[in-house]
ROGULUM-749635 format. One line per field, with one value per residue (C-alpha): residue number from 1; residue in three letters; x, y, z. Coordinates in Angstrom, 1 decimal. Example, Ala and Ser with C-alpha at 12.3 -4.5 7.8 and 13.67 -1.06 7.14 Angstrom:
// residues 2
num: c(1  2) .
residuo: c(ala  ser) .
x: c(12.3  13.7) .
y: c(-4.5  -1.1) .
z: c(7.8  7.1) .
// end
This chain:
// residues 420
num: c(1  2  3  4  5  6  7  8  9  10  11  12  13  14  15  16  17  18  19  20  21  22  23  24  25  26  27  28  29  30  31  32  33  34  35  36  37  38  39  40  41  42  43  44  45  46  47  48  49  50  51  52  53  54  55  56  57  58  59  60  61  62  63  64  65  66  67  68  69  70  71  72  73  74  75  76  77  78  79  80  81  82  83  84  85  86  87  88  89  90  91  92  93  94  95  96  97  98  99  100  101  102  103  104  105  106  107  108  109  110  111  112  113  114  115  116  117  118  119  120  121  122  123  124  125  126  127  128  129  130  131  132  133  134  135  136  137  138  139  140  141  142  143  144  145  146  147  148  149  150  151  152  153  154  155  156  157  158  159  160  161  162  163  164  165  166  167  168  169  170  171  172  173  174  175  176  177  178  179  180  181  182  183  184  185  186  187  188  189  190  191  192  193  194  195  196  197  198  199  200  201  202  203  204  205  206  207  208  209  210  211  212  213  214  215  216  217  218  219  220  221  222  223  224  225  226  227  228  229  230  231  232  233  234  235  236  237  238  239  240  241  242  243  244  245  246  247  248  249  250  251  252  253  254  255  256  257  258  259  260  261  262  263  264  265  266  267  268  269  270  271  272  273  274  275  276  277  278  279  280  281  282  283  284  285  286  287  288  289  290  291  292  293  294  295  296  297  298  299  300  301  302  303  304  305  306  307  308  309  310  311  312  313  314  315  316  317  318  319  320  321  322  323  324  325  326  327  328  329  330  331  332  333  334  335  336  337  338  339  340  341  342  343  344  345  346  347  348  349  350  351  352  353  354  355  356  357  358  359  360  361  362  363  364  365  366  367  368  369  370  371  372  373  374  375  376  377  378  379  380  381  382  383  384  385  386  387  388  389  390  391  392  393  394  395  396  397  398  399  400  401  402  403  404  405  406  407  408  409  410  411  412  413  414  415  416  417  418  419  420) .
residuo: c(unk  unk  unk  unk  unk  unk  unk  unk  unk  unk  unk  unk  unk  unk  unk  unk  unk  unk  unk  unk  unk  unk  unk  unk  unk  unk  unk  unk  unk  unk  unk  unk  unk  unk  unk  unk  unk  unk  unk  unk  unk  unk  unk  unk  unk  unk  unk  unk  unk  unk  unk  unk  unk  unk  unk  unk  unk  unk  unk  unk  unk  unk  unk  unk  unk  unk  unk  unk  unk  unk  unk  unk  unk  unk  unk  unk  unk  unk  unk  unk  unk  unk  unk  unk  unk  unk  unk  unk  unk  unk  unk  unk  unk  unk  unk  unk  unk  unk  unk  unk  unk  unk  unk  unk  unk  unk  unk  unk  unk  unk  unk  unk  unk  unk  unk  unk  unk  unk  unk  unk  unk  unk  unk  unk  unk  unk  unk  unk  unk  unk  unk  unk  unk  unk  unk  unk  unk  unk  unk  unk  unk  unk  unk  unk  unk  unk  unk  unk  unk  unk  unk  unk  unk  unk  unk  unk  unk  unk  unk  unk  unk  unk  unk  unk  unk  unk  unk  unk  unk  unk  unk  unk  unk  unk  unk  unk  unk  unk  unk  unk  unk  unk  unk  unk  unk  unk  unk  unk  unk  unk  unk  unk  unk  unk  unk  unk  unk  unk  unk  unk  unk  unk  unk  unk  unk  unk  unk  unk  unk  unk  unk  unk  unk  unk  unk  unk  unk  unk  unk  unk  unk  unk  unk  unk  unk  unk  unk  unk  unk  unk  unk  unk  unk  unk  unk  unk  unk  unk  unk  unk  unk  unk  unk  unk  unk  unk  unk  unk  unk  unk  unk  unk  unk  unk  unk  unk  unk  unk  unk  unk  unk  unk  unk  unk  unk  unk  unk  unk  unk  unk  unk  unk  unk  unk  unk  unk  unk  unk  unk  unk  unk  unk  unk  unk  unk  unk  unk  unk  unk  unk  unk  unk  unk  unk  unk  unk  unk  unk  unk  unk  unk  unk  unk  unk  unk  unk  unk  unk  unk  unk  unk  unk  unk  unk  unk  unk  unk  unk  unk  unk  unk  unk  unk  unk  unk  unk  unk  unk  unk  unk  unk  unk  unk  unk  unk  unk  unk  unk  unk  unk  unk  unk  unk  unk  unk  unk  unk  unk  unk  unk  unk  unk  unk  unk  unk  unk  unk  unk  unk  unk  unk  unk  unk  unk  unk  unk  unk  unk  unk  unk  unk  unk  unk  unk  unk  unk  unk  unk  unk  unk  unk  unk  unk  unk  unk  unk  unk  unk  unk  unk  unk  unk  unk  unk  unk  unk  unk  unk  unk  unk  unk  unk  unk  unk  unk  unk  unk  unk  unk  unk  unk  unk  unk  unk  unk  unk  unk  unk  unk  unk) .
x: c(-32.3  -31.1  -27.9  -25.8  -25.0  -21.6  -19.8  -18.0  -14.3  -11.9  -8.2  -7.0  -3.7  -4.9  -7.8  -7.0  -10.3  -13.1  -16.6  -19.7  -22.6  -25.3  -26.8  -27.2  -23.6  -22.3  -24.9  -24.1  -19.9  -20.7  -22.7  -21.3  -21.4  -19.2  -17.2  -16.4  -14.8  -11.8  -10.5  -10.3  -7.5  -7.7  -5.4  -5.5  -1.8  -0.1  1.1  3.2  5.2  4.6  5.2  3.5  0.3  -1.7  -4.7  -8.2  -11.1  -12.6  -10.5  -11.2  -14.5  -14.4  -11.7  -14.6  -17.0  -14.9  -15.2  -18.5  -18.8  -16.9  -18.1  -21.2  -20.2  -19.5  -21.8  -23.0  -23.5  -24.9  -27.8  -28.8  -28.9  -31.5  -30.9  -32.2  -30.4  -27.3  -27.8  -28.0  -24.6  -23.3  -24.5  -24.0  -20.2  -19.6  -21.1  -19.7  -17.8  -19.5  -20.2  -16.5  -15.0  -12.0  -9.3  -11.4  -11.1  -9.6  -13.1  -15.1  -13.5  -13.6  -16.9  -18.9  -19.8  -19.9  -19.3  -21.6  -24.9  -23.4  -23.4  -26.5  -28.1  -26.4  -28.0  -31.7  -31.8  -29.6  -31.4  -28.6  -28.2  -31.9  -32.8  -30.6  -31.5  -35.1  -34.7  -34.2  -37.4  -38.9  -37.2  -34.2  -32.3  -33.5  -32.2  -28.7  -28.8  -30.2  -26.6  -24.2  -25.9  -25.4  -29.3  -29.7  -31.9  -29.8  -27.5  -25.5  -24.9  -24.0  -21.5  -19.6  -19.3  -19.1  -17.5  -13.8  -13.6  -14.9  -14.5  -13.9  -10.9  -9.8  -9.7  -8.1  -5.4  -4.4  -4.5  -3.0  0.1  0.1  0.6  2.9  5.5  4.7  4.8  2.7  -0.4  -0.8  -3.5  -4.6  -7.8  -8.3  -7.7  -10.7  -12.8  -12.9  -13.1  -16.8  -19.9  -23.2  -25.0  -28.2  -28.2  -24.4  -21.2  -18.6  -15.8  -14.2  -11.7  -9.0  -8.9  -8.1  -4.1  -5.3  -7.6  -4.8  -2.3  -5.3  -6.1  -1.5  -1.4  -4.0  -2.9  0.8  -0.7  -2.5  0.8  3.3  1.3  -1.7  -0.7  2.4  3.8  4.8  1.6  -0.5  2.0  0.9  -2.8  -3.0  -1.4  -5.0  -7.0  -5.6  -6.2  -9.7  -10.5  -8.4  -10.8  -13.8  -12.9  -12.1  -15.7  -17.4  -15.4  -16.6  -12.8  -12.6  -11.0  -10.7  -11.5  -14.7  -15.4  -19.0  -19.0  -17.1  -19.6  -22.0  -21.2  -20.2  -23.7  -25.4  -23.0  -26.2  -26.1  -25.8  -24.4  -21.8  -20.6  -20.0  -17.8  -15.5  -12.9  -9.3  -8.9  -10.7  -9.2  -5.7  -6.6  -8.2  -4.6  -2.5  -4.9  -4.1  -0.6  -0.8  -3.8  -3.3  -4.1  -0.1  -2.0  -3.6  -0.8  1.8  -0.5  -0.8  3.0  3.3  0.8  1.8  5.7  5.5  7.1  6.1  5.3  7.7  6.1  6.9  5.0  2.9  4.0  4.5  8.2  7.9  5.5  7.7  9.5  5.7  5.7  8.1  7.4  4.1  5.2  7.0  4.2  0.9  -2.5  -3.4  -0.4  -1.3  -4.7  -3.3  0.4  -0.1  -2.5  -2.2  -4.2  -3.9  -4.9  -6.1  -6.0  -6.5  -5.7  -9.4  -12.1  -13.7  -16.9  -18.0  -21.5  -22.7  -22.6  -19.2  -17.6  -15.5  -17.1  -15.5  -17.5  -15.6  -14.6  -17.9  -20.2  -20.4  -20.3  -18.1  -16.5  -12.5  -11.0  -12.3  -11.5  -7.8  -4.9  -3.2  -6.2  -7.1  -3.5  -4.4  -7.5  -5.5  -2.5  -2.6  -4.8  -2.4  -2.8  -0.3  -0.8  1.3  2.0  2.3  3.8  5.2  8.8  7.8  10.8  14.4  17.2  16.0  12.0  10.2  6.8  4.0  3.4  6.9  7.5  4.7  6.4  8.7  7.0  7.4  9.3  11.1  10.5  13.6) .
y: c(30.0  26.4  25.4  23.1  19.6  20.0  23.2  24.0  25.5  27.2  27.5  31.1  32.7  35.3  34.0  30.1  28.8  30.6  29.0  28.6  27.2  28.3  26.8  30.3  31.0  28.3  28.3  32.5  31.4  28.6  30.8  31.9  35.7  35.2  32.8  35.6  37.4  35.0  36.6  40.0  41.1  42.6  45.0  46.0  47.6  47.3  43.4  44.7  46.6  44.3  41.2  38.5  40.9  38.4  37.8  38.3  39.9  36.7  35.9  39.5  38.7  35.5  37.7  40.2  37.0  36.0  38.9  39.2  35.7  36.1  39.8  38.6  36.3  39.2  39.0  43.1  42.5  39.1  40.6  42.6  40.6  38.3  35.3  36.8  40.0  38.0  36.3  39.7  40.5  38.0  38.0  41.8  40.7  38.3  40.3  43.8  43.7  42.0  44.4  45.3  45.3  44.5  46.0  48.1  51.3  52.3  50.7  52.5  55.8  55.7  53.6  56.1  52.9  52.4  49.0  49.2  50.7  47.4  44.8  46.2  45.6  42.0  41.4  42.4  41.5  38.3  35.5  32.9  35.3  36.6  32.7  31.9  35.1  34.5  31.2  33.4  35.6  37.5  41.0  39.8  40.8  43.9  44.3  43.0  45.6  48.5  47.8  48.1  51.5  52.4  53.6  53.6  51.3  48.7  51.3  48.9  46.4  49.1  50.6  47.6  46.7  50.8  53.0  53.9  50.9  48.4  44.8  45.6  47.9  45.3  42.6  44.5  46.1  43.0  40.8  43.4  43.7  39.9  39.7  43.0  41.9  45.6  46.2  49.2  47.3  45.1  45.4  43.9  42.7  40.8  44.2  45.7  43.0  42.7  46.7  46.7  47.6  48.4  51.5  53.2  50.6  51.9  50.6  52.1  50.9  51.4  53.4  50.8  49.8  53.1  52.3  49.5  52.2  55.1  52.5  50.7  54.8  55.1  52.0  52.9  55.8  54.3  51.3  53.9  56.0  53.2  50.5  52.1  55.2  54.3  55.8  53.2  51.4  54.9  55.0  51.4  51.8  54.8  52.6  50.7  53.7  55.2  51.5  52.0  55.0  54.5  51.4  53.6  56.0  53.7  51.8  55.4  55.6  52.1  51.4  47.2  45.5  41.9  40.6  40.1  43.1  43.1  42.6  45.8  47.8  46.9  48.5  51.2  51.9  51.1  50.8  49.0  45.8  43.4  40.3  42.2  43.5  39.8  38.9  41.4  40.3  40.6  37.3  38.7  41.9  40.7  38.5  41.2  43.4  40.8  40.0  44.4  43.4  43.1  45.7  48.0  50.7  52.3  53.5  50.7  48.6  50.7  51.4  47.0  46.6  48.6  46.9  43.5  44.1  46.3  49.5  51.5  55.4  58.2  60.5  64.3  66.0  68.6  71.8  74.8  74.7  71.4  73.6  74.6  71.0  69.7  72.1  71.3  67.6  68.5  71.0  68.1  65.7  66.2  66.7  63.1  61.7  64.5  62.3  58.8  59.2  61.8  62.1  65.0  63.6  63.1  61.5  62.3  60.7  61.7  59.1  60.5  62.5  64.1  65.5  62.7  61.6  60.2  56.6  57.0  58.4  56.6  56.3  55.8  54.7  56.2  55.4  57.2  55.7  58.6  57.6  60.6  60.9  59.7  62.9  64.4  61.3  60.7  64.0  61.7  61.2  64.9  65.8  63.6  64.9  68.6  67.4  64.1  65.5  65.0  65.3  64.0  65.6  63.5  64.4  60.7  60.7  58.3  59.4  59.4  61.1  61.4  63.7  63.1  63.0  60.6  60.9  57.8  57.0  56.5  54.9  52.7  51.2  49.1  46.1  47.7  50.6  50.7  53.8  56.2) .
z: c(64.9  64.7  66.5  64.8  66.8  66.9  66.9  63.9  63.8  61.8  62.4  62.7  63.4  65.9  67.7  67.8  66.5  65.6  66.8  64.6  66.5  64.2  61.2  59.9  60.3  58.9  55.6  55.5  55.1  52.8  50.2  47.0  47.8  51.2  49.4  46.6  49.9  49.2  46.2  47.5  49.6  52.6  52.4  47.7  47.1  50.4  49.5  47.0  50.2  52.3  50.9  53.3  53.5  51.3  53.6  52.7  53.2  53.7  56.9  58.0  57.9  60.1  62.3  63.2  63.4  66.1  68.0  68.0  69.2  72.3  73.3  72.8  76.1  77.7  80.7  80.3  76.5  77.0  79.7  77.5  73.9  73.6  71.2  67.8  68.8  69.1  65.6  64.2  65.7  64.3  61.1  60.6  61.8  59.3  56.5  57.2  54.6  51.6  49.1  48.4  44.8  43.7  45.3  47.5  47.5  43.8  42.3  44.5  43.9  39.8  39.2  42.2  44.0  47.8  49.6  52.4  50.6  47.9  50.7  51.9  49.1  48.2  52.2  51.6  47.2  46.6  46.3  48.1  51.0  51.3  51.3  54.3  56.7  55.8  58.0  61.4  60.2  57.7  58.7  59.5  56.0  56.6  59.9  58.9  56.3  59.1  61.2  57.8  57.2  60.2  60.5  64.3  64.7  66.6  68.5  70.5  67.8  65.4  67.8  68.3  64.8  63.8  65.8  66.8  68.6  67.5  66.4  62.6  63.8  66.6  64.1  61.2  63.1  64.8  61.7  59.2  62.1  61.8  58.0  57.3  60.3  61.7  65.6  65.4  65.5  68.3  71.1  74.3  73.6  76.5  78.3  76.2  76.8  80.4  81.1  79.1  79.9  78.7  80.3  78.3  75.7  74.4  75.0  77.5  79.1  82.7  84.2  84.9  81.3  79.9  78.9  76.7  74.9  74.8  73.1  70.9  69.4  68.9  67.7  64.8  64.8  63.3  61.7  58.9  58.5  58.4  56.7  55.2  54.1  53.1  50.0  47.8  48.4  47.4  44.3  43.5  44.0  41.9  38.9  39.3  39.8  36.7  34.7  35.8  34.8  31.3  30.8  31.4  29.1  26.4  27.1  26.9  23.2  22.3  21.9  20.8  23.7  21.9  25.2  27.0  29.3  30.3  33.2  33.9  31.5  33.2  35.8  34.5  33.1  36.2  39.4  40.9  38.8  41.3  39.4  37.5  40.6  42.3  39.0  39.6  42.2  42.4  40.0  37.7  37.6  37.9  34.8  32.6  33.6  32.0  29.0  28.8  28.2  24.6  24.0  21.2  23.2  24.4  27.0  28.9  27.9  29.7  33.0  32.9  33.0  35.6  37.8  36.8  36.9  40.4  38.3  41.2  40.2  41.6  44.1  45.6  48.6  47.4  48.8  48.3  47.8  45.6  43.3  40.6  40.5  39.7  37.2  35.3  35.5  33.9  31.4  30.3  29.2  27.0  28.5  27.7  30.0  32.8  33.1  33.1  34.4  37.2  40.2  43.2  45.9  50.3  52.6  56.2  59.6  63.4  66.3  67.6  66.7  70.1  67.6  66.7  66.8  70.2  69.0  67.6  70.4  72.7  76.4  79.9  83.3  86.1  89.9  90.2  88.0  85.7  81.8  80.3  76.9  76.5  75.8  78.8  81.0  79.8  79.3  76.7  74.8  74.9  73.6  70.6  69.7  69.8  67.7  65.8  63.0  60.4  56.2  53.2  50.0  47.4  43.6  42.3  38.5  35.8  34.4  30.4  29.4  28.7  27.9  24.2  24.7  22.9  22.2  24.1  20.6  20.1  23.2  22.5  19.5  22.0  23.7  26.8  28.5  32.5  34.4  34.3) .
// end
């Protein structure tokens, strides 16, 4: 638990600085593994709406450092954290995120894998990292790993990196605001700071700081259907979704790739292979996309210049009265194209979930020193609960045809073909 002689800073558009005083910190940010966190983005597909969103998950990562930094200064949390328990906060801050793949989300969903059992993992196995935590003491990988899982066995520290408020979601909302120019996600943090307290070992928060909380749960509540859910960037996303999963059918075929791909086999015969996993980043995958550009597979040619060139898919609700428009658009197209050019799929998203588990719930103190759950404490809050639970189900689709059809092999025969 060595302190460094002379803090160390980082510049940062939100918070100002952001403070290191540990040698741990400072050796965790330098290692190869946090470094990789670089060439990730923060938020996969939604750049190519939002144009300036070209942040990283590796300045996410400091963001929610930050945070746990200064609550950690908090006098309530601060009582009650001794300096180890601190050090874990911090490191399970910074390293929250470490086990994602490239481009998140679309990765996980086609190769079965999950970030946070990943990073786990990467926390307790990797040689670099293991190394480093070892220095606090010899459990102390484990117990960075315990709060990612979210196994209960440091409750406070896993609600304020895990819950639905916490410093992953104060960070990310305020940063990913920042970066897409959108007003829906800005919050007063300093608000939620000073209204915390600590009561049973779990986090609450006063009374008098309940309008900061009511806008913090609407301004989420926007954020995920005007930036993250937003249809274009779903269109997008599925592109690489369905360039994954054309690539994993091909390396299930043995289909010759004339370019090395082993890295991505690997993983697809065991999702667990650590080292294969930390080669795969955006770079890397962006790379591989535009080496696909002159595959000889029409196929994973076509899906490429679409990705690479921003030919954005068309999409159409998925309702009941849409049904016989989706019909025809797939009566259209062989069963082949249904798998790679089509995708029905939703998504779903509630300002706040009143049954959630105790630790996930959002607590208030109140002018009577009682510790009762939000919903119950705030009317706006409980309207929320009762009718922001909102789903999109989307039929996303490539137009493969025209007034005189050609076939994909046909199509195929031209270097490359626009979306009609």
């Amino acid at each position: 638990m060595k302190k460094r002689e002379r803090q160390q800073v980082f510049r940062d558009p939100l918070y100002g600085y952001i403070h290191i005083n540990y040698e741990l910190i400072t050796n965790l940010i330098n290692s190869s593994v946090f470094q990789r966190l670089r060439r990730i983005r923060q938020l996969s597909g939604v750049h190519m709406i939002f144009h300036a969103a070209e942040h990283s998950r590796f300045s996410h990562s400091l963001g929610v450092y930050e945070l746990a930094y200064r609550f950690s200064m908090i006098k309530e949390i601060d009582e009650v954290l001794d300096e180890r328990s601190k050090l874990l906060f911090y490191a399970a801050a910074l390293l929250h995120d470490v086990g994602h793949g490239a481009y998140s989300h679309a990765f996980e969903y086609v190769f079965h894998v999950n970030h946070e059992k990943i990073g786990a993992s990467l926390i307790v196995n990797h040689p670099e990292l293991r190394s480093i935590l070892d220095e606090v003491d010899q459990n102390f990988a484990e117990d960075v790993a315990s709060v990612i899982l979210k196994q209960g066995k440091f409750p406070l520290i896993q609600q304020l990196i895990s819950s639905q408020l916490d410093i992953d979601r104060l960070d990310y909302l305020e940063r990913d605001a920042y970066f897409t120019g959108a007003a829906y996600g800005h919050i007063d943090l300093d608000r939620l700071m000073r209204v915390v307290v600590v009561k049973d070992n779990r986090l609450a928060f006063k009374a008098s700081g309940i309008h900061a909380i009511e806008n913090y749960l609407v301004a989420r509540y926007h954020m995920y259907w005007q930036v993250y859910y937003h249809p274009k960037a779903r269109a997008y996303e599925v592109i690489l979704e369905k360039i994954y999963l054309r690539v994993k059918d091909l390396l299930q075929k043995g289909f010759d790739f004339e370019h090395d791909v082993t890295s991505l086999k690997k993983i697809l015969n065991n999702p667990h292979d650590m080292y294969a996993y930390l080669e795969i980043d955006d770079y890397y995958m962006n790379g591989l996309i535009a080496y696909f550009l002159k595959s000889k597979d029409p196929i994973l040619k076509t899906l490429s210049n679409d990705f690479l060139n921003r030919h954005i898919w068309e999409f159409i609700d998925d309702k009941e009265e849409n049904k016989d428009k989706i019909n025809e658009i797939l009566n259209k197209i062989t069963d082949e194209e249904k798998r790679y050019f089509t995708l029905k799929t939703s998504v779903q998203q509630t300002a706040y979930k009143a049954s959630s588990t105790i630790g996930d719930q959002i607590h208030i103190l109140t002018e009577k020193d009682e510790v009762i759950p939000l919903s119950s404490y705030s009317s706006i809050v409980h309207s929320l609960v009762t009718s922001s639970d909102k789903s999109d189900y989307k039929f996303f689709y490539k137009k493969l045809w025209k007034k005189n059809c050609l076939s994909l092999k046909e199509r195929m025969m031209r270097p490359f073909y626009n979306n009609v």
